[in-house]
C-alpha positions, 0 to 999 in steps of 0.5 A: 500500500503506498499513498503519496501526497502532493500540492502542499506549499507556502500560500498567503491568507485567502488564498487556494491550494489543491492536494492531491494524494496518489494511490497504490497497492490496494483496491481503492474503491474498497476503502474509505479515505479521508485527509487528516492534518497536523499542525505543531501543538495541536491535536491530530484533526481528521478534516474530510472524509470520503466513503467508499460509497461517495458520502462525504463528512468535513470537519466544521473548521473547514466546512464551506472552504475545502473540498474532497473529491476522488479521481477514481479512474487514477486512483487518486484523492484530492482536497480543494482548500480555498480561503485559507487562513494561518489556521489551516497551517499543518502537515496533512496526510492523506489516509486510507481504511474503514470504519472509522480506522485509519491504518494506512497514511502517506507521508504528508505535504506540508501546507503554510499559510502566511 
């Protein structure tokens, strides 16, 4: 299994970033995803999920800015983040599993915002 993150970078306040997270190794459409961030002395938040049957759950610090959408015909899973603000600063990964266990995590992409 092999998730592999993508997009993050240094953006300014307002701005738009898309992550992207390439997978392989398992049958993608079998599995929930979801993207989970980090940021430094905060709490691990899961910020989207994704079912393997399309229902789609945001976290309300995000609702409204950020979008999860899967590529299934490359197996890949994106994060369309507009109006970003200093808070949204974090490490994030993307994830992989089901109910509600997440035992699958790529490497993450760092997203800055200042």
């Amino acid at each position: 299994v092999q998730l592999v993150e993508s997009g993050g970078g240094l953006v300014q306040p307002g701005g738009s970033l898309r992550l992207s997270c390439a997978a392989s190794g398992f049958t993608f459409s079998h599995y929930n995803m979801a993207w989970v961030r980090q940021a430094p002395g905060k709490e691990r938040e899961l910020v989207s999920t994704i079912s393997r049957t399309g229902d789609i759950v945001y976290s309300d610090s995000v609702k409204g800015r950020f979008t999860i959408s899967l590529g299934t015909a490359k197996s890949t899973l994106y994060l369309q983040m507009d109006s970003l603000n200093s808070e949204d600063t974090a490490l994030y990964y993307c994830v992989t599993g089901s109910g509600g266990n997440w035992p699958r995590w790529g490497q993450g992409t760092q997203v800055t915002v200042s």
